[in-house]
C-alpha positions as CSV (number, residue, x, y, z in Angstrom):
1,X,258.1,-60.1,-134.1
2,X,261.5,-58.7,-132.9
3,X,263.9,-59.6,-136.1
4,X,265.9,-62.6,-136.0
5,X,269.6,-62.0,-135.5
6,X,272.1,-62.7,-137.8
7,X,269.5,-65.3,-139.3
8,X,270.2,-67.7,-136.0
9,X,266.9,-67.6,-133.9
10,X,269.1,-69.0,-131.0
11,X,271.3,-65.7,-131.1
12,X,269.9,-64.2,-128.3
13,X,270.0,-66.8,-126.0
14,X,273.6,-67.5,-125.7
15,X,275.4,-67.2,-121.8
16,X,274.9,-64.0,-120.0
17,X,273.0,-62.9,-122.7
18,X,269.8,-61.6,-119.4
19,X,267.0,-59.6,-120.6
20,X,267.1,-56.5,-118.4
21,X,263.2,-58.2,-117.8
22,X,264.8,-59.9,-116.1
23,X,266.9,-57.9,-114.0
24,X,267.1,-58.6,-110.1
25,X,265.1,-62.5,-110.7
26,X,266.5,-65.1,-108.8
27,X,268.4,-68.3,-110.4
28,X,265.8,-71.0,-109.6
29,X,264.2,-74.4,-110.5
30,X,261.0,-74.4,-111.0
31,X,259.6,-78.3,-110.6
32,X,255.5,-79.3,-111.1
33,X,255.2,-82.6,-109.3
34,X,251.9,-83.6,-111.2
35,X,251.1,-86.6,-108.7
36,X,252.0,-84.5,-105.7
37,X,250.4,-81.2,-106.9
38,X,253.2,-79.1,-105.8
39,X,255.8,-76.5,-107.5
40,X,259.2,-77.6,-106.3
41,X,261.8,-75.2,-105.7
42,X,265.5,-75.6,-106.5
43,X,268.5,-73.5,-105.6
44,X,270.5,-74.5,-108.4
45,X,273.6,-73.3,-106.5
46,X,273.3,-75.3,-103.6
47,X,271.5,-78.0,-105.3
48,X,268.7,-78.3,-102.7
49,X,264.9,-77.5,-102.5
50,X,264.2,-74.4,-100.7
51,X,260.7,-74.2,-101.0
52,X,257.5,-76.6,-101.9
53,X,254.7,-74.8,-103.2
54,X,250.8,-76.3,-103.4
55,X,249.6,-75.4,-106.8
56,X,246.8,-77.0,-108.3
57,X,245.9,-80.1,-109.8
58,X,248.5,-82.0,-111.8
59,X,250.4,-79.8,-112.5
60,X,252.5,-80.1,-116.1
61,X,254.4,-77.5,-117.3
62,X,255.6,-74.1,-115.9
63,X,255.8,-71.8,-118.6
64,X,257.9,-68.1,-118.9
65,X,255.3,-65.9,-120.6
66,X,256.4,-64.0,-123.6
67,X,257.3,-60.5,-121.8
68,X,259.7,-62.2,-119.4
69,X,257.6,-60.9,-116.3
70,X,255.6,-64.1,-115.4
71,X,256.0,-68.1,-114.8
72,X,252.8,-69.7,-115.8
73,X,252.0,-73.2,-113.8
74,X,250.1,-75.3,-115.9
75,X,247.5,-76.6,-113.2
76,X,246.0,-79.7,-115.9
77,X,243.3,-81.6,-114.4
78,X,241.9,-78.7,-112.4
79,X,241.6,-76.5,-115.9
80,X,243.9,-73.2,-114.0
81,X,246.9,-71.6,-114.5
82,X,248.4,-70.4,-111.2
83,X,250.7,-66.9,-111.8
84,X,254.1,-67.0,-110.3
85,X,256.6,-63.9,-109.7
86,X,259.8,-64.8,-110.3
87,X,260.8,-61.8,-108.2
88,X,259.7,-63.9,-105.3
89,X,259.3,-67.3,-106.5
90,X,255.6,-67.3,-105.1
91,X,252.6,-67.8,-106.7
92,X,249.8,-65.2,-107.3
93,X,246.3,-65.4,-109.3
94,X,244.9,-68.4,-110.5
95,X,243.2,-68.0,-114.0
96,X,240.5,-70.7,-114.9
97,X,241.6,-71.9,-118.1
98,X,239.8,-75.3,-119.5
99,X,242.5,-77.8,-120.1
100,X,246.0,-76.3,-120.3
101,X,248.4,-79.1,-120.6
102,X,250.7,-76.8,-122.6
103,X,251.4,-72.9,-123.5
104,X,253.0,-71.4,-125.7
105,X,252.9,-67.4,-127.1
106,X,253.2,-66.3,-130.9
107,X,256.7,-64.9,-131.6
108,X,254.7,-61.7,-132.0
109,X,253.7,-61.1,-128.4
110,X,249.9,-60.9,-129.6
111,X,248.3,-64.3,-128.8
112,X,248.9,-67.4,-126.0
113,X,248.3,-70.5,-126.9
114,X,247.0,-73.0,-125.1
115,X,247.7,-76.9,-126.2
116,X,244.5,-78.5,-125.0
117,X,245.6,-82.1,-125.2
118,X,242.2,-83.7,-124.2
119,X,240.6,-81.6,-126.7
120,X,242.5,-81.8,-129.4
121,X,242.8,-78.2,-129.9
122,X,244.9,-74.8,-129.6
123,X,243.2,-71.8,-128.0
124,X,244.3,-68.6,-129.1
125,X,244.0,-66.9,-126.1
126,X,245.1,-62.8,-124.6
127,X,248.5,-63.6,-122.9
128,X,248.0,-61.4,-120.0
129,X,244.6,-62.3,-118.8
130,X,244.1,-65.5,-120.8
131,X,240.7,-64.6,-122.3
132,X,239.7,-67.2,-125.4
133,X,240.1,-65.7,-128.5
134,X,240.0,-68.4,-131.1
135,X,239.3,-72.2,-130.3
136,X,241.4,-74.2,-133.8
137,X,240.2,-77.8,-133.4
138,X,242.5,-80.5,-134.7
139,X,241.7,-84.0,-135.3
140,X,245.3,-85.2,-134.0
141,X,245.0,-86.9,-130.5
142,X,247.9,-86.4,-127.7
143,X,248.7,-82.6,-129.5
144,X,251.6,-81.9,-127.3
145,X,254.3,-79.6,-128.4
146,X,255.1,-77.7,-130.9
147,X,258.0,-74.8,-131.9
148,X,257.6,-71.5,-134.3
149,X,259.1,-71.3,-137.8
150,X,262.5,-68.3,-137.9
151,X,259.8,-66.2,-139.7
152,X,256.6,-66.5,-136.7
153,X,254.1,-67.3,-139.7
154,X,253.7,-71.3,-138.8
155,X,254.2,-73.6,-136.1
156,X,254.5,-77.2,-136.4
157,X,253.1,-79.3,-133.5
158,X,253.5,-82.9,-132.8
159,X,250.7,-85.4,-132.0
160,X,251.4,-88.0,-129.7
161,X,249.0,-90.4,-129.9
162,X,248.6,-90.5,-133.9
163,X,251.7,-90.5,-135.0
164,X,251.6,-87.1,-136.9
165,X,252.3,-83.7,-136.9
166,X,249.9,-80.2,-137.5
167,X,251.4,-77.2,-139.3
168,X,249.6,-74.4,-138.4
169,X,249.2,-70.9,-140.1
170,X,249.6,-68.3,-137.0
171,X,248.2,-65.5,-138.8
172,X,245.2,-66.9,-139.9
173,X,245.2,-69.3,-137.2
174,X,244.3,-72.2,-139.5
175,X,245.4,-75.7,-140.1
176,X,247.5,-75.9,-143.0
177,X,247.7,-79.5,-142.9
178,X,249.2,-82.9,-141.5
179,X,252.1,-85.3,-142.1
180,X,251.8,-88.6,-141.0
181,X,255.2,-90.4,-139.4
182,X,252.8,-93.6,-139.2
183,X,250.8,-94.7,-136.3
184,X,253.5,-96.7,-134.3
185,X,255.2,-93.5,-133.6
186,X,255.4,-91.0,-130.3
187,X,256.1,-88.1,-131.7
188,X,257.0,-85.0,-129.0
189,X,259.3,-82.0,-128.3
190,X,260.2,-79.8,-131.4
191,X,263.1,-77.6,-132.3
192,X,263.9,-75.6,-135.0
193,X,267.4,-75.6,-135.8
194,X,269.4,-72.1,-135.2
195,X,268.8,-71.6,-139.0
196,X,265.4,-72.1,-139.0
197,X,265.5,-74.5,-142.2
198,X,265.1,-78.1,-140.0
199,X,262.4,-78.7,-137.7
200,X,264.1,-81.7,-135.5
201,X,261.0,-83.9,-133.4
202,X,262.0,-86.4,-130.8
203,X,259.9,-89.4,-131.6
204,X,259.3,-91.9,-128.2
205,X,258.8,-94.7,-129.7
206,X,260.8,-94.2,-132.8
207,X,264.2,-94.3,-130.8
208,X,265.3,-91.1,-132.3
209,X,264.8,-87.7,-133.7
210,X,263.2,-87.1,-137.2
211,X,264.6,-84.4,-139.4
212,X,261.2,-82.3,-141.0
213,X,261.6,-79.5,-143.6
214,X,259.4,-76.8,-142.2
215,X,258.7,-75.2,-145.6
216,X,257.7,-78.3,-147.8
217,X,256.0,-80.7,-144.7
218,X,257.8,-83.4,-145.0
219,X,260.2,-85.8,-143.5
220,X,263.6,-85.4,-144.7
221,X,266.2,-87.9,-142.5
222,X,266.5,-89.9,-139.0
223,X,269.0,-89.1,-136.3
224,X,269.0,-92.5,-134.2
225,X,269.4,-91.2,-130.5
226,X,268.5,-94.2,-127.2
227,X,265.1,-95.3,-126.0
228,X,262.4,-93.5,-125.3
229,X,263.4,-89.8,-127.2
230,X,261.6,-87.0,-125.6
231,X,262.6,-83.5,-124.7
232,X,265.2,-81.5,-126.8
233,X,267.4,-78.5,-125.7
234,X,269.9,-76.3,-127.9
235,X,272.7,-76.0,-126.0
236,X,273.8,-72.1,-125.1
237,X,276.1,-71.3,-128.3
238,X,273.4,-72.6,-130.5
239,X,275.7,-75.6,-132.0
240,X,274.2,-78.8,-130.0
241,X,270.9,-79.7,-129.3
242,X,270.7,-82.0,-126.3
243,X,267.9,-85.4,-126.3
244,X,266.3,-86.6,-123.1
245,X,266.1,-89.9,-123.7
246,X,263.3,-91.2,-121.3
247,X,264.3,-95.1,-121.1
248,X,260.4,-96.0,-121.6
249,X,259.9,-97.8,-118.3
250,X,264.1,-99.1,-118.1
251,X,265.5,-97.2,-115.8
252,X,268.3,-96.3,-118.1
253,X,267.8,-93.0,-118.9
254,X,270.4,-90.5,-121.3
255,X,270.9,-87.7,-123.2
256,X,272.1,-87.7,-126.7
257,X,274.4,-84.6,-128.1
258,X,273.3,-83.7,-131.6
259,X,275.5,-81.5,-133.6
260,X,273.4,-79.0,-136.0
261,X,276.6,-78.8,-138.5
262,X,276.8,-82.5,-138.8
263,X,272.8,-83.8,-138.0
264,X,274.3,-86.4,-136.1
265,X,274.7,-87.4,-132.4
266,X,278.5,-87.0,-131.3
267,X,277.9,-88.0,-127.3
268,X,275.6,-90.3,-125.6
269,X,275.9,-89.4,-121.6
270,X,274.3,-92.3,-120.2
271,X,273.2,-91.2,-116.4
272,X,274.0,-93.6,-113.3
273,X,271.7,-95.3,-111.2
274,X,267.3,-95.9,-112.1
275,X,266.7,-92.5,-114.3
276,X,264.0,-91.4,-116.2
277,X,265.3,-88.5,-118.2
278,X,262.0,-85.6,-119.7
279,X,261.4,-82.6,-119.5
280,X,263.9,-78.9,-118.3
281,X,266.2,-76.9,-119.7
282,X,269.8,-75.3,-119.8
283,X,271.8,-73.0,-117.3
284,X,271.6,-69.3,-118.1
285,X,275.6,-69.7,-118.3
286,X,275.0,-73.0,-120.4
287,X,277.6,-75.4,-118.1
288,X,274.3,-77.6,-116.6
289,X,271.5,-79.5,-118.2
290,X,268.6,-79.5,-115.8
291,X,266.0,-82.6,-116.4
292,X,262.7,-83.9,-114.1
293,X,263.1,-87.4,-113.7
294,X,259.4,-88.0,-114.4
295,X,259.2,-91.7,-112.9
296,X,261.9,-91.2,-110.1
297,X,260.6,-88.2,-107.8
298,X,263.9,-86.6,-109.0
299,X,265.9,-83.4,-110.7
300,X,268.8,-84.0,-112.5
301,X,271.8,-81.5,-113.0
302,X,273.4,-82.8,-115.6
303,X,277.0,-81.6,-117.4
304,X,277.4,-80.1,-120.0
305,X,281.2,-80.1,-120.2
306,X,280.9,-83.9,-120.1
307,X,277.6,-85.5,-119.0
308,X,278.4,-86.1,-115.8
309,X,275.1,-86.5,-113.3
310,X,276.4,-83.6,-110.9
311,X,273.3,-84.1,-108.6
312,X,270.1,-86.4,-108.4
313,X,267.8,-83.9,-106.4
314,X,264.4,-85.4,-104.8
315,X,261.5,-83.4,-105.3
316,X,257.8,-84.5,-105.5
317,X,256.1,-87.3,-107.1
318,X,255.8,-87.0,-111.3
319,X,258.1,-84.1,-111.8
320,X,257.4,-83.2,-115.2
321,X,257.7,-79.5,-117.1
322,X,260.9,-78.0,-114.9
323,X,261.6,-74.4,-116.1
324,X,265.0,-73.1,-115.3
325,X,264.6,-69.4,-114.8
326,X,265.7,-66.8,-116.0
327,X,267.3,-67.9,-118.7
328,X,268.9,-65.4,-121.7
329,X,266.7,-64.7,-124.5
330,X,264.4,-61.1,-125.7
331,X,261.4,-62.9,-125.2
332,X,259.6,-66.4,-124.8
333,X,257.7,-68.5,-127.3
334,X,256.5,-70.5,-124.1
335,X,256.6,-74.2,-123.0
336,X,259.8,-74.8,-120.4
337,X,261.7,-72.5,-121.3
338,X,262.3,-71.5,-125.6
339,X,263.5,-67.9,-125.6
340,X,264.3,-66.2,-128.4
């Protein structure tokens, strides 16, 4: 695993900081629409779509792999993943791959990962040509996200639909064990703070953000954020650590501002008109949050200076995984967009 810098695994990815990987890639938006089955396109200069791709069936997520060189599309229901170039924006091969709702890739380069929600398992998999390496079943329905320890020797993954969370030995590639938040709980996106010494999970039904100690497995504070907490995004300098809050069905969707330093929110940008706030990622210069509006066909660009809704974007139906690309960072740990 390339060594953490200056014990902050955020370090890398702060404005400007391109991978010469990268080099020559177009700024783009990258939207699945999983009810439309299309790949949205957004010139986030102009703030229109320039392109609408078919890709396969619901597609969730689209996913940098860990060299930089690829944008997975995570084509669920049809059990693919559709290659695109983000030289071009187009797609390429289509791998079969049985249930991809998520991906992520081992710090070290060595191994994808494939979150098989249905299943209830991660697949170790080769992360160029997707080959199964080693199928780890879990019993923890709705396994969703997850994020890597400073070190690369665990991850912790939440379960949505139990109301508990999987640590998981990468190595050995073997459960290490579970903590349960209760059974009323949504548990979903994972952080690590830039320290590595806080695992933060944004809990749906919960109406906040839990506070985990990586090391001992357990619960260690509540950060109370709005309804419906789901995705979570440190900002560019690595001090904030932005909260899509989905408004569960309300319409009034938000994000809540979360300083590391004080583990506490200090701004609550509540967004005009019907919003559903999920799933995206931040500007390579750090100035615009970029959300899917999952129930309203929409893309938000959101301020990060001071949460103003710059531009509500239609796109497809069910926008969900959005992947702003490319973004700063040595390498990519997977899901929308978590460079390291």
């Amino acid at each position: 695993m390339p060594p953490v810098i200056d014990g902050n695994v955020y370090a890398a990815d702060r404005a400007g900081m391109l991978s010469p990987a990268v080099a020559g890639f177009p700024s783009l938006v990258y939207v699945p629409n999983g009810k439309s089955d299309t790949l949205s396109v957004v010139d986030p200069h102009t703030y229109r779509v320039v392109a609408t791709v078919p890709v396969g069936c619901n597609p969730q997520h689209v996913v940098p792999s860990w060299d930089l060189k690829t944008l997975w599309v995570l084509n669920d229901d049809c059990n693919s993943l559709t290659a695109l170039d983000p030289a071009t924006g187009r797609p390429g091969r289509t791998i079969p791959v049985d249930d991809p709702y998520n991906l992520y890739f081992t710090p070290d380069g060595r191994f994808a990962i494939v979150v098989s929600e249905a299943r209830q398992s991660l697949v170790f998999r080769d992360p160029h040509t997707m080959a199964p390496v080693h199928p780890l079943a879990l019993d923890c329905p709705g396994v969703d996200h997850m994020d890597f320890t400073a070190d690369g020797r665990y991850a912790i993954a939440s379960c949505e639909f139990s109301g508990r969370l999987a640590k998981i030995d990468i190595g050995a590639q073997k459960l290490v064990g579970y903590l349960d938040l209760g059974v009323k709980f949504m548990p979903q996106d994972v952080k690590a703070s830039p320290d590595g010494k806080v695992f933060y999970v944004a809990d749906q039904t919960a109406g906040g953000v839990w506070k985990i100690d990586p090391d001992r497995f357990v619960r260690t504070g509540f950060i109370p954020t709005g309804v419906g907490p789901h995705g979570l995004y440190p900002s560019r300098d690595g001090t904030e650590l932005y909260v899509s809050n989905r408004g569960l069905g309300t319409g009034a969707g938000s994000v809540s501002v979360i300083s590391f330093a004080a583990a506490k929110v200090v701004a609550t940008w509540p967004l005009a008109g019907h919003t559903s706030p999920d799933m995206g990622g931040v500007s390579a210069d750090g100035k615009v949050l970029w959300l899917s509006g999952r129930y309203d066909g929409a893309v938000y660009a959101i301020s990060t200076a001071d949460g103003r809704l710059v531009a509500r974007i239609p796109v497809g139906a069910g926008p969900h995984g959005l992947c702003v690309y490319p973004q700063p960072g040595r390498y990519s740990t997977g899901h929308t967009g978590d460079l390291r």
